[in-house]
MMTF fields as JSON, N, C-alpha, C and O atoms, coordinates in Angstrom:
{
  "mmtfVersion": "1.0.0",
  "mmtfProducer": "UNKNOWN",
  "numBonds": 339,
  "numAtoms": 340,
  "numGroups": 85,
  "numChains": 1,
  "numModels": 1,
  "chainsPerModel": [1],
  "groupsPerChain": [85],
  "chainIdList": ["A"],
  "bondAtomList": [4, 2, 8, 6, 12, 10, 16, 14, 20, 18, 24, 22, 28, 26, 32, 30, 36, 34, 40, 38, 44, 42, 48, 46, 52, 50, 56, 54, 60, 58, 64, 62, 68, 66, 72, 70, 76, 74, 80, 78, 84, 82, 88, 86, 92, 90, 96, 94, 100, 98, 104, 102, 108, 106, 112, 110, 116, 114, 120, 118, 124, 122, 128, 126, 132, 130, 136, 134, 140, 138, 144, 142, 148, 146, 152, 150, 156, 154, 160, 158, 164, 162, 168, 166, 172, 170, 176, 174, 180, 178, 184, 182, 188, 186, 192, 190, 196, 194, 200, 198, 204, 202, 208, 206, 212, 210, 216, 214, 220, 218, 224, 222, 228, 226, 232, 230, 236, 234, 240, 238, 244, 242, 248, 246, 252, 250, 256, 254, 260, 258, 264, 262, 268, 266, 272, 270, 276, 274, 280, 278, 284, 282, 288, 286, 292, 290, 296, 294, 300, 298, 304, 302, 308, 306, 312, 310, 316, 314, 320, 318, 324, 322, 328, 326, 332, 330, 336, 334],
  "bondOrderList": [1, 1, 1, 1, 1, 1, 1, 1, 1, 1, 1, 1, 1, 1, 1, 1, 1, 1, 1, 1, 1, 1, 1, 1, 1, 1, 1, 1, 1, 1, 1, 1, 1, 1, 1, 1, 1, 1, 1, 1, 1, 1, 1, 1, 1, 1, 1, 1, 1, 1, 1, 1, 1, 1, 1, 1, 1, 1, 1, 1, 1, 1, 1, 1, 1, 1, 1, 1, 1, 1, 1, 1, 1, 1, 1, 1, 1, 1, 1, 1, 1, 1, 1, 1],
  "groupList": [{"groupName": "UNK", "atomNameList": ["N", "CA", "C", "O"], "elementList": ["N", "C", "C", "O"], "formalChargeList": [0, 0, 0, 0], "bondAtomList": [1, 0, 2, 1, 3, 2], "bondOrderList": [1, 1, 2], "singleLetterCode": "X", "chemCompType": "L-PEPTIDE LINKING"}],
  "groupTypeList": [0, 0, 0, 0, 0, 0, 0, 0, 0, 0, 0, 0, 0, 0, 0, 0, 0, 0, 0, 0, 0, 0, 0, 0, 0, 0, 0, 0, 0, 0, 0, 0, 0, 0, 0, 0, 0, 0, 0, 0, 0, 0, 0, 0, 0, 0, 0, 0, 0, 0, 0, 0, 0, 0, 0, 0, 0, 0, 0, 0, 0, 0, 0, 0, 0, 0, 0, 0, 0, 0, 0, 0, 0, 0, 0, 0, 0, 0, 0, 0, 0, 0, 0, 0, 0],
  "groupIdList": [1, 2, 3, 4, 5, 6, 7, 8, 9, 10, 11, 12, 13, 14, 15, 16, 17, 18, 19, 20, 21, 22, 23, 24, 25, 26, 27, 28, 29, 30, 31, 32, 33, 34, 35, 36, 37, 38, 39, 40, 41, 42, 43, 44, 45, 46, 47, 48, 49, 50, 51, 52, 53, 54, 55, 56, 57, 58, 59, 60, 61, 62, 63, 64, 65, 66, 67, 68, 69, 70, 71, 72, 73, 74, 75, 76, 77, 78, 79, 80, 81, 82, 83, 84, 85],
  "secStructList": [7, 7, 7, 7, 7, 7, 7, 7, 7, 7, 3, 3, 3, 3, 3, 3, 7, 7, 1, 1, 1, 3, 3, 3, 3, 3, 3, 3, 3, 3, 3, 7, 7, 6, 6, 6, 6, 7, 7, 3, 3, 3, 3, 3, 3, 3, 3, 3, 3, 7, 6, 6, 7, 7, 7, 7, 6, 6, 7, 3, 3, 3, 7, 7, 5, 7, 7, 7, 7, 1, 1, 1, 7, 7, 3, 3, 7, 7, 7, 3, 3, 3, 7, 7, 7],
  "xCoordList": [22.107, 22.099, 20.653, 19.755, 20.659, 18.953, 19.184, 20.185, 17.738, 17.371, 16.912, 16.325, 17.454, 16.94, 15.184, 15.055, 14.37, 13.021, 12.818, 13.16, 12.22, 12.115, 10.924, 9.982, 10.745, 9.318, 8.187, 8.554, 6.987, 6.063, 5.995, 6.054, 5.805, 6.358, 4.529, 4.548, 3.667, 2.652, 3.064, 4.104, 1.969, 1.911, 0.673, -0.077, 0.39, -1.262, -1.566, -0.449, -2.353, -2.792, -3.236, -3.729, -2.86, -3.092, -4.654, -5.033, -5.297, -6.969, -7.061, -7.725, -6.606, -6.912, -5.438, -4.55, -5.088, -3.993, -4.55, -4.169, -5.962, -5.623, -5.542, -5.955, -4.715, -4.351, -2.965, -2.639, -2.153, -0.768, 0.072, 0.291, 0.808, 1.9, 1.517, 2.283, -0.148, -1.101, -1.294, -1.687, -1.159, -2.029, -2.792, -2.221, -3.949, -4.652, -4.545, -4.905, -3.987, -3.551, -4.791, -5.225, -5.101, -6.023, -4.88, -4.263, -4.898, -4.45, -5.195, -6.053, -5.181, -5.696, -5.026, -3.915, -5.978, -5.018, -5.731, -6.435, -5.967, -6.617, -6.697, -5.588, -7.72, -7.672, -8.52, -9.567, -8.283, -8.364, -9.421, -9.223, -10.812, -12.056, -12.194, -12.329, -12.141, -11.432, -12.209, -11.705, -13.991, -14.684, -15.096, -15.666, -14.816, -15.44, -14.263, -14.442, -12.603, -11.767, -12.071, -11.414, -12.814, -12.554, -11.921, -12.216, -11.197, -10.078, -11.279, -12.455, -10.897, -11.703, -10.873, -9.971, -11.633, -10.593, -11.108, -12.201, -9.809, -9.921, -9.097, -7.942, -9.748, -9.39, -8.878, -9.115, -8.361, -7.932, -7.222, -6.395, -7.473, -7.331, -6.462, -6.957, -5.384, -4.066, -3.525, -3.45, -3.104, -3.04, -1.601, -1.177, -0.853, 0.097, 1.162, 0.575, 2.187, 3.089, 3.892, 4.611, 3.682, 4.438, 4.655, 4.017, 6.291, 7.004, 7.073, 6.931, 7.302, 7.377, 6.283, 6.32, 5.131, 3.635, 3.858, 3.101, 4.858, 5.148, 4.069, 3.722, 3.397, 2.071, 1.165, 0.853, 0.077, -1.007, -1.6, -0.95, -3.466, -4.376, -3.687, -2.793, -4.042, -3.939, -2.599, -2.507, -1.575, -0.078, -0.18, -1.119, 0.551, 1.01, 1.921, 2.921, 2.152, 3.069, 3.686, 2.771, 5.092, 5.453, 5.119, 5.341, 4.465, 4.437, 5.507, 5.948, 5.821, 6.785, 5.962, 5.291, 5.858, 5.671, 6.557, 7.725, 6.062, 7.046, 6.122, 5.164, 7.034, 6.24, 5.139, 4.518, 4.249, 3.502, 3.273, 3.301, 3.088, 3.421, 2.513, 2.887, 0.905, -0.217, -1.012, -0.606, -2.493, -3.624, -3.796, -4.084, -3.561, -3.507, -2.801, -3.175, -1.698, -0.748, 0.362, 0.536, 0.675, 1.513, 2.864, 4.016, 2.314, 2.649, 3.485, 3.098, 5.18, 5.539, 5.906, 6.529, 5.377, 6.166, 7.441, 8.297, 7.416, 9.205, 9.046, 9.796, 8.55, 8.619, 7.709, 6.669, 7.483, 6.986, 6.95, 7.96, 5.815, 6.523, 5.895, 6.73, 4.39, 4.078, 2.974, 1.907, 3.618, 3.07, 1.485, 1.3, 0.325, -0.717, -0.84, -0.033, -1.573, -1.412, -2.183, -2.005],
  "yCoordList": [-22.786, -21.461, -21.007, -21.538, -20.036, -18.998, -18.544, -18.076, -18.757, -17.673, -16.685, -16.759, -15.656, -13.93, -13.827, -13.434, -14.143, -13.697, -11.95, -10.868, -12.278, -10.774, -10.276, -11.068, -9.203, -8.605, -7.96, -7.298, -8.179, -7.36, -6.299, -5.589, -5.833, -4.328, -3.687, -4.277, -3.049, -2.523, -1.227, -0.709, -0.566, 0.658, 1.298, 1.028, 1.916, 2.435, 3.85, 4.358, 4.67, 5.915, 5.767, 4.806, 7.135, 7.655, 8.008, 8.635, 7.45, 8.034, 8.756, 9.792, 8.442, 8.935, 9.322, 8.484, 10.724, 10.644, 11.563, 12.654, 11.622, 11.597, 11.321, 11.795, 10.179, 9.668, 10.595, 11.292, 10.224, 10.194, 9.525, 8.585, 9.88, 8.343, 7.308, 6.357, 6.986, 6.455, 6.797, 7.96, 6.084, 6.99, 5.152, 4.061, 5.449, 4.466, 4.465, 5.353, 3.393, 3.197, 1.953, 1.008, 2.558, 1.749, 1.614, 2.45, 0.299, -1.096, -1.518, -2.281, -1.188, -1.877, -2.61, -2.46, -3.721, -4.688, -5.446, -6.228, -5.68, -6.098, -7.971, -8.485, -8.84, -10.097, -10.645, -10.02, -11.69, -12.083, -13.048, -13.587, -13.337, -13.567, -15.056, -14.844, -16.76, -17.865, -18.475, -19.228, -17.953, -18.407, -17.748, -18.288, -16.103, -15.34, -14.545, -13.914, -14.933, -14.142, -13.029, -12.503, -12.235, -10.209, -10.151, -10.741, -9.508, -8.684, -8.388, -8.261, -8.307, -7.481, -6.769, -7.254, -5.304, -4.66, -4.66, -4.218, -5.435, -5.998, -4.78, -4.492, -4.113, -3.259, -3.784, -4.875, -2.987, -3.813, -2.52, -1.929, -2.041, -0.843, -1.277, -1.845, -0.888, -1.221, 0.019, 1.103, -0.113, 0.87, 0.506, -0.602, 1.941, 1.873, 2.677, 3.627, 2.564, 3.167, 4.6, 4.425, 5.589, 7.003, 7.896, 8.809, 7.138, 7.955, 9.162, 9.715, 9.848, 11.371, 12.216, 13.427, 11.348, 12.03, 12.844, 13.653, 12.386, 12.966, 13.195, 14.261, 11.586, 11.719, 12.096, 12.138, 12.682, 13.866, 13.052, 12.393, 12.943, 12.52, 12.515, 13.317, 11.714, 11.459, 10.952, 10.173, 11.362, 11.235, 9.606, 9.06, 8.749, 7.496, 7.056, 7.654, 5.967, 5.605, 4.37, 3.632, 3.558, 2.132, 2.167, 2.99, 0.867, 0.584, -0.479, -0.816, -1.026, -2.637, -3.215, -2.38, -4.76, -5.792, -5.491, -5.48, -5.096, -5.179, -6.621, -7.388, -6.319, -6.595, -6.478, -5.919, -6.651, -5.697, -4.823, -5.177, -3.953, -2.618, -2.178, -1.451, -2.656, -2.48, -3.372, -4.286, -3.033, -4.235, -4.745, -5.893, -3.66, -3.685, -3.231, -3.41, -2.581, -1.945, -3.506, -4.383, -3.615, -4.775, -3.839, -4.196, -2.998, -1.825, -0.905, -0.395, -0.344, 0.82, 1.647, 1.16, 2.913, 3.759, 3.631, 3.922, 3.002, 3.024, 4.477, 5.302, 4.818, 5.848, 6.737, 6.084, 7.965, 8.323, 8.548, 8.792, 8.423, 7.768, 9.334, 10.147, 9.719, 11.006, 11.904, 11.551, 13.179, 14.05, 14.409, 14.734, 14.43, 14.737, 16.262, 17.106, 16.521, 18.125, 19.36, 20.462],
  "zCoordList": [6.044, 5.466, 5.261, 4.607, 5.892, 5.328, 4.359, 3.817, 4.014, 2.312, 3.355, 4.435, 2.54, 2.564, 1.687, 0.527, 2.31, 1.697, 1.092, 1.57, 0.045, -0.309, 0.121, 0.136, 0.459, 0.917, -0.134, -1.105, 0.109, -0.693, -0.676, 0.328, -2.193, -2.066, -3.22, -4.3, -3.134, -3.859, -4.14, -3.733, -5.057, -5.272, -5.288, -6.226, -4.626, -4.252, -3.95, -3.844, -3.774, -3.636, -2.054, -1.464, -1.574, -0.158, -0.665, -1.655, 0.253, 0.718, 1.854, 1.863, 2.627, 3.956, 4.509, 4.351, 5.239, 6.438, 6.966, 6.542, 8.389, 9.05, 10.407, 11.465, 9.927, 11.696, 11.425, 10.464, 12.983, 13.116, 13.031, 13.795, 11.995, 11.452, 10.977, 11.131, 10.012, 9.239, 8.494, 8.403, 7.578, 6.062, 5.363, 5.349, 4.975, 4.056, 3.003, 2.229, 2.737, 0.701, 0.388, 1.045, -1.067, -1.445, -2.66, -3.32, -2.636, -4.19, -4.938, -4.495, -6.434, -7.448, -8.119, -8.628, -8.116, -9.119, -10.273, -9.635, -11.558, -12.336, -12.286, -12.436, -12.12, -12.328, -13.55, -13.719, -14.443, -15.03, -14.464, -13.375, -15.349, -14.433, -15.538, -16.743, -14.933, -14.97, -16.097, -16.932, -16.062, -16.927, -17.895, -18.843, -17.801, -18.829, -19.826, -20.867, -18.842, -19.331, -19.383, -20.282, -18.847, -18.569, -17.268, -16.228, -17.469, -16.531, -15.374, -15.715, -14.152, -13.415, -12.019, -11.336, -11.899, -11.244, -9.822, -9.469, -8.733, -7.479, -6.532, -6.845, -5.399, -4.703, -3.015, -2.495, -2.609, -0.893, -0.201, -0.896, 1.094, 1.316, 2.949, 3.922, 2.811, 3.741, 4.557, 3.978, 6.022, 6.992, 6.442, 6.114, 6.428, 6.263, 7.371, 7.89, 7.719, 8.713, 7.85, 6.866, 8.274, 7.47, 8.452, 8.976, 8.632, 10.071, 10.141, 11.232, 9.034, 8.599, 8.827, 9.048, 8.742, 8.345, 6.553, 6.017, 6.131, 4.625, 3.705, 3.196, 3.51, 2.892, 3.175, 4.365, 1.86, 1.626, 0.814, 0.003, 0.951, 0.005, -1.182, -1.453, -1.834, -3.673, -4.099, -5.048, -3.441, -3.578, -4.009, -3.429, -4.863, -5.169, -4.816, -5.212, -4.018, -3.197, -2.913, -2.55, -2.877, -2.791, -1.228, -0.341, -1.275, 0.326, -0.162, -1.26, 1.767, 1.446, 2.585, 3.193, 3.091, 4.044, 4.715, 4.327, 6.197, 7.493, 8.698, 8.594, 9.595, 10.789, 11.298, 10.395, 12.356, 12.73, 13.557, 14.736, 13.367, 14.019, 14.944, 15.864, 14.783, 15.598, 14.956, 14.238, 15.287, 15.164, 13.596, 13.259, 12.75, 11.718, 10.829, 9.669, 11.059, 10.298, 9.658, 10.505, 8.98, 8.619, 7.234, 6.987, 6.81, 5.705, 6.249, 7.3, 5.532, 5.875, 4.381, 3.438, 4.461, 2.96, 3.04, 3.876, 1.727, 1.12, 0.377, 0.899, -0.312, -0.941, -1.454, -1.543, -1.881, -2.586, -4.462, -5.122, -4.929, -6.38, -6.955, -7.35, -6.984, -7.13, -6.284, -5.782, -6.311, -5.481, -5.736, -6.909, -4.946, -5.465, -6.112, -5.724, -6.827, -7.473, -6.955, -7.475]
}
């Protein structure tokens, strides 16, 4: 019997769309620093797949872990969480 793996799922801001059917999400994530204990805030900026072309700069957005889709795309939008203003 297989286990069903669950996929990675982030939440990050659109920087960039424009490619076609690309948009760049940058992820923040806060780490906890081993010897000094201050938090420190760790960034990582992911090609993401957006079949729609839906997303627009600033917008906040769930990506999930897919396949890979091209050289660097590994990311597709699950959703949009909020609209930029």
């Amino acid at each position: 019997m297989k286990k069903k793996l669950l996929k990675r799922q982030l939440i990050g801001t659109v920087v960039s769309d424009k490619m076609d059917k690309t948009v760049i999400v940058l992820v923040e994530r806060l780490v906890k620093h081993r010897f000094y204990k201050k938090y420190i805030r760790r960034r990582a900026k992911f090609a993401v797949h957006d079949e729609n072309n839906a997303c627009r700069a600033g917008d906040k957005i769930l990506i999930i872990q897919s396949r890979p889709l091209s050289k660097t795309k590994r990311w597709r939008v699950s959703k949009v969480v909020q609209k930029a203003v």
